[in-house]
C-alpha positions as CSV (number, residue, x, y, z in Angstrom):
1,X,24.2,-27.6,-79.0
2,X,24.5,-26.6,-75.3
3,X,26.9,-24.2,-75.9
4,X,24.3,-22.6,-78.3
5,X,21.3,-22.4,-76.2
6,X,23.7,-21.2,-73.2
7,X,24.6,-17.9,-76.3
8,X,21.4,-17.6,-76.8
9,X,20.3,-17.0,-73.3
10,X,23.3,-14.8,-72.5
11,X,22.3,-12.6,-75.4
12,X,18.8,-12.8,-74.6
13,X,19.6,-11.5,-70.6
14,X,22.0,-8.7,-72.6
15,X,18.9,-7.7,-74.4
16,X,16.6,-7.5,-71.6
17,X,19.2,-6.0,-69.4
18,X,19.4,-2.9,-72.2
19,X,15.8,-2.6,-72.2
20,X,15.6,-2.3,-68.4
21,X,18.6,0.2,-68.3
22,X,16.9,2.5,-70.7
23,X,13.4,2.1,-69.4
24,X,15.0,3.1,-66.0
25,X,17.2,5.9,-68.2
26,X,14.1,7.6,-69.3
27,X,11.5,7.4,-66.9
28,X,12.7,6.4,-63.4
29,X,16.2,8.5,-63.2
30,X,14.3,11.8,-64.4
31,X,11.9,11.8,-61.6
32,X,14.9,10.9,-58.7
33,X,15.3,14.1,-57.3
34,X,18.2,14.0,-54.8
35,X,19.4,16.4,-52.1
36,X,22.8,17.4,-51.5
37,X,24.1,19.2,-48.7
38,X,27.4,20.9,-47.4
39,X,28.2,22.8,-44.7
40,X,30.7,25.4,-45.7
41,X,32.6,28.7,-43.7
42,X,32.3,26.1,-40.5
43,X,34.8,27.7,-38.0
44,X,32.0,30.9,-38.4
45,X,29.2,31.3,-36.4
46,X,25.2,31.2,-37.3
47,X,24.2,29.4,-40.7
48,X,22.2,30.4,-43.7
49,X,20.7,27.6,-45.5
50,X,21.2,28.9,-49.2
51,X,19.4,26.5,-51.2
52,X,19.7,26.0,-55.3
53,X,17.7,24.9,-58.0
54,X,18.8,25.1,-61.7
55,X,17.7,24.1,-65.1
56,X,14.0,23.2,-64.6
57,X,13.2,23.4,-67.9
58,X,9.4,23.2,-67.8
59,X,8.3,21.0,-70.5
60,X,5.9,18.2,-71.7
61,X,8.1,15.9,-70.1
62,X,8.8,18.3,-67.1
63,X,5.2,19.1,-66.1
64,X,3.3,21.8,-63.8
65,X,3.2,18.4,-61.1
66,X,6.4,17.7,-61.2
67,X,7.3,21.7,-60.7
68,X,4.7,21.3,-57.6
69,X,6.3,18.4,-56.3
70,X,10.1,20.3,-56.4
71,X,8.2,23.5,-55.1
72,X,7.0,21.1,-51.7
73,X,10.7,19.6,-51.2
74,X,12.2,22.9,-51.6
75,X,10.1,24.3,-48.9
76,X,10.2,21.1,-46.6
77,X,14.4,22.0,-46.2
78,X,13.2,24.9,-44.6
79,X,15.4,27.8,-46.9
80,X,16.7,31.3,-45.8
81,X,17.3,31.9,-49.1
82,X,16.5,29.8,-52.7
83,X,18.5,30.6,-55.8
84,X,17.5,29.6,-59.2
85,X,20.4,29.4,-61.7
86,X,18.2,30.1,-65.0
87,X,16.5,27.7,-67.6
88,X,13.3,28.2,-66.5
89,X,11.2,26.3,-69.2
90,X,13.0,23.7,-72.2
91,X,11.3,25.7,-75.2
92,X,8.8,28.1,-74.3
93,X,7.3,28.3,-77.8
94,X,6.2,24.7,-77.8
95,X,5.2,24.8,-74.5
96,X,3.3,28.0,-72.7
97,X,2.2,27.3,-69.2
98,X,2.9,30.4,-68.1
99,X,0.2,31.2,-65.3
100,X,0.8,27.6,-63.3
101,X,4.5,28.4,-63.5
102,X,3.7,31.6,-62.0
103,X,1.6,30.2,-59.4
104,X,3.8,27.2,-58.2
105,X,6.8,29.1,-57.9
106,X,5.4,31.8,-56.2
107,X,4.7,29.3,-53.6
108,X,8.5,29.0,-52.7
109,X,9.1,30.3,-49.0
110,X,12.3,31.6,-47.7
111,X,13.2,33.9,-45.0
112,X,15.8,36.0,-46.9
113,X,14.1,35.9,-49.9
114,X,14.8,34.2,-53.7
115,X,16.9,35.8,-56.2
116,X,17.2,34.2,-60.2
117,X,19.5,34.9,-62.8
118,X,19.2,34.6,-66.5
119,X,20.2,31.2,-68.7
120,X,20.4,30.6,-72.1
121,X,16.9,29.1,-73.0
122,X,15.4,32.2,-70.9
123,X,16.2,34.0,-74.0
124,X,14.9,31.4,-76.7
125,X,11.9,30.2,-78.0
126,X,10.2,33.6,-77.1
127,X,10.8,33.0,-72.9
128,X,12.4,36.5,-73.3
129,X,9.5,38.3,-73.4
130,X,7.5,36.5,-70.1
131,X,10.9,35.4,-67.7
132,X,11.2,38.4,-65.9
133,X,7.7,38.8,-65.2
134,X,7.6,34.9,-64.7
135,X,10.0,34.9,-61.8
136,X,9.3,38.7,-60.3
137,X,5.4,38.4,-60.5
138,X,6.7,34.9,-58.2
139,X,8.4,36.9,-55.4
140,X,12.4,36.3,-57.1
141,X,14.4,38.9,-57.6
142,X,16.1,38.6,-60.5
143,X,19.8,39.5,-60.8
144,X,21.1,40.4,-64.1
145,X,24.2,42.0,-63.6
146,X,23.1,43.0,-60.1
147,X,23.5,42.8,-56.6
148,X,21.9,43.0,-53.4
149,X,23.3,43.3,-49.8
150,X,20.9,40.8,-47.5
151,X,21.5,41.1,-43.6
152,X,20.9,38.1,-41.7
153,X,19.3,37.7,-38.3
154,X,22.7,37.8,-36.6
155,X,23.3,41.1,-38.2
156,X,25.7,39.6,-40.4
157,X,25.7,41.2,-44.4
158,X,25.4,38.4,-47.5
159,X,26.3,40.0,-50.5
160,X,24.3,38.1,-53.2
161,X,24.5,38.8,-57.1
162,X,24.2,37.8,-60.2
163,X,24.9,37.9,-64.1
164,X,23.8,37.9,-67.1
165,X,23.8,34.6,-69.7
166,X,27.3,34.4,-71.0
167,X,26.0,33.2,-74.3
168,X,22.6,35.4,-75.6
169,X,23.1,38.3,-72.8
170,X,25.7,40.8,-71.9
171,X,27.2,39.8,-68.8
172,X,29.1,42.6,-67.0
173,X,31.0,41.4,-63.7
174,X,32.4,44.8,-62.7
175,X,28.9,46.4,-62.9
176,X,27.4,43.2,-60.7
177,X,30.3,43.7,-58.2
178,X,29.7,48.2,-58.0
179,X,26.6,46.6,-55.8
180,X,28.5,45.3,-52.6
181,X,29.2,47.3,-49.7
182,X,32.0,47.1,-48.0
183,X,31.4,45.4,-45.1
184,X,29.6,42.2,-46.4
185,X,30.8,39.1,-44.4
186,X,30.0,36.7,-47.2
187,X,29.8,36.9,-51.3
188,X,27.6,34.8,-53.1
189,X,27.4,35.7,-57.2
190,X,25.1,33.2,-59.6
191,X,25.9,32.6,-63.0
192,X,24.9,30.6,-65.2
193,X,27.4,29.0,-67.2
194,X,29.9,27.7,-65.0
195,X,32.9,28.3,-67.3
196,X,32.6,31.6,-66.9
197,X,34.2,31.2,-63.0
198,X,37.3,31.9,-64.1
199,X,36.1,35.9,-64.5
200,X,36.0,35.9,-61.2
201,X,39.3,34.4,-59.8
202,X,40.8,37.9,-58.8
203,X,37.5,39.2,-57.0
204,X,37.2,39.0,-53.4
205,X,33.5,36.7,-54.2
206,X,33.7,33.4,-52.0
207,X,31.4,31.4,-53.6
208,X,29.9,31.0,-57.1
209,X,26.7,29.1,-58.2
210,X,26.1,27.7,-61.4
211,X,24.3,25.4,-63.7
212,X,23.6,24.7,-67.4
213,X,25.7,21.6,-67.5
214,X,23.3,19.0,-66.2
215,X,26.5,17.6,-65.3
216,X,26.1,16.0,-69.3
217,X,22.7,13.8,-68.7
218,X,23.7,10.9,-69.2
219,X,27.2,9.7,-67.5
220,X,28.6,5.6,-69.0
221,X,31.6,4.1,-67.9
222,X,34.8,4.4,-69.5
223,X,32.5,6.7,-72.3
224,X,33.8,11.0,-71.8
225,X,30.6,13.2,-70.3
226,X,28.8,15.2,-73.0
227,X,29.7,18.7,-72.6
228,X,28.0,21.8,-73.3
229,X,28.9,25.4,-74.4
230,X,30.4,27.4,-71.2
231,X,30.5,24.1,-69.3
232,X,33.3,22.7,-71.0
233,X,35.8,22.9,-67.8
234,X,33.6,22.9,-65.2
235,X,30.5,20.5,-65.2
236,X,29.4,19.5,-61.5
237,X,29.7,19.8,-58.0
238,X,32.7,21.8,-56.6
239,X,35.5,23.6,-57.8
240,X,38.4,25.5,-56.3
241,X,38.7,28.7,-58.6
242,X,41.3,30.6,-56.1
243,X,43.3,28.7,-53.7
244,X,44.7,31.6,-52.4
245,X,41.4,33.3,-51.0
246,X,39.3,29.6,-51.1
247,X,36.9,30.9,-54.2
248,X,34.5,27.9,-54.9
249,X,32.3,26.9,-57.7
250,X,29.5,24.6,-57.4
251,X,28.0,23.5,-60.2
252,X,24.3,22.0,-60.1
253,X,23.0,18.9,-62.6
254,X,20.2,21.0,-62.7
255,X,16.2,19.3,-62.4
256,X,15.0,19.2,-66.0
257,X,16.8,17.7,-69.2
258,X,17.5,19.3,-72.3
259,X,16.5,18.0,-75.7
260,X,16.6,14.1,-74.6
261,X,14.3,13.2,-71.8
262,X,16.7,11.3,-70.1
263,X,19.1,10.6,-67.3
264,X,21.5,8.1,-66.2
265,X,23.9,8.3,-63.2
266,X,23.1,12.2,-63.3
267,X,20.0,12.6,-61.2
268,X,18.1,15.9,-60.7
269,X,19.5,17.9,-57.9
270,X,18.9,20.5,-55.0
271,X,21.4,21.6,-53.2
272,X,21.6,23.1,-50.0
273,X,24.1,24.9,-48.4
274,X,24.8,26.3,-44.7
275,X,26.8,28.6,-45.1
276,X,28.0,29.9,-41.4
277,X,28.8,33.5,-41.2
């Protein structure tokens, strides 16, 4: 009889544990933004403070106060320059709030200015049609198989650019890379999917930004990652694409979630980096 009631409480502290774990799955871990930060090109001199946000994914469960409250962390690190790595909103025909978007992005401050690319769901659900206005109407400039050359206060040339979603645009990497000039000291190019890195390997690009993968949500012991399209090989943090020049990917978890509102051991991310040139 003992050795039943002692079952029955183990099972009963199983139960409650699982309830706890998914409560905390679905409405703690999705609002626990974190910051990451890396200092990288360190034998260099004077840093730029790149900093990235991906996959917001504006939704019902991702909501204009939420955006607000990422908008006011962003600007508390103090940017030169903020990169968005597409997905603005989760489904744009179910949910429209195209004018506070607008508004709370536009309040993003950097010194060198914000540049966005593309992402897959920037093309569904009708976002097509409002994105670009979306993010240039919010002082970004948005990259689609573009470049631009940035100087920095020590004179110093940042060659930042970007391409187009690999899966519902036309990315073209040699048309992106016609933009440098010469004499940049640095290459940053944004894309997307992070997969698509491996385009890049013979380029003389030093460091590649990407997203998409959420890094798979939801992360369980001894249980594979879920993977998605394009981010199959590569699915977060860094990379070495080249180890003969030092390319690097970094690949962002991203701040929204995609079809599940949940996270678990995956929290949302911004990530900074100082990039000394």
């Amino acid at each position: 009889m003992k050795s039943f009631k002692m079952l029955v409480k183990i099972v009963l502290l199983f139960m409650i544990l699982i309830f706890l774990l998914i409560g905390y799955a679905f409405k703690i871990e999705p609002a626990m933004t974190v910051i990451h930060s890396y200092d990288l090109n360190e034998v260099k001199g004077e840093s730029v403070k790149v900093v990235q946000i991906s996959d917001i994914q504006v939704s019902e469960s991702y909501t204009i106060e939420e955006l607000n409250s990422l908008v006011e962390k962003v600007n508390k690190l103090s940017p030169n320059i903020i990169v968005f790595t597409g997905d603005l909103f989760e489904n744009f025909s179910a949910f429209q709030p195209t004018k506070e978007v607008t508004g709370s992005l536009s309040k993003l401050k950097a010194t060198f200015g914000k540049y966005a690319i593309w992402g897959n769901r920037d093309y569904g659900g009708g976002a097509v049609r409002i994105y670009e206005d979306v993010l240039t109407n919010s002082g970004f400039t948005l990259l689609k198989n573009n470049g631009v050359n940035v100087t920095v206060s020590n004179g110093k040339k940042l060659f930042m650019g970007g391409v187009d979603d690999a899966l519902f645009g036309n990315p073209d990497i040699e048309r992106m890379l016609m933009k440098k000039e010469n004499d940049c000291d640095y290459e940053i190019v944004l894309m997307h999917e992070p997969d698509m890195a491996d385009l890049l390997k013979d380029t003389s690009v030093d460091f590649l930004l990407a997203g998409h993968s959420h890094g798979g949500q939801v992360q369980l012991p001894f249980i594979k990652t879920v993977s998605t399209a394009l981010a199959e090989k590569y699915n977060h943090g860094f990379y070495t694409i080249n180890k003969s020049n030092g390319m690097q990917l970094y690949v962002n978890t991203g701040i929204g979630t995609s079809r599940i509102p949940v996270r678990f051991m995956v929290p949302p991310e911004i990530s900074v980096f100082n990039i000394n040139l």
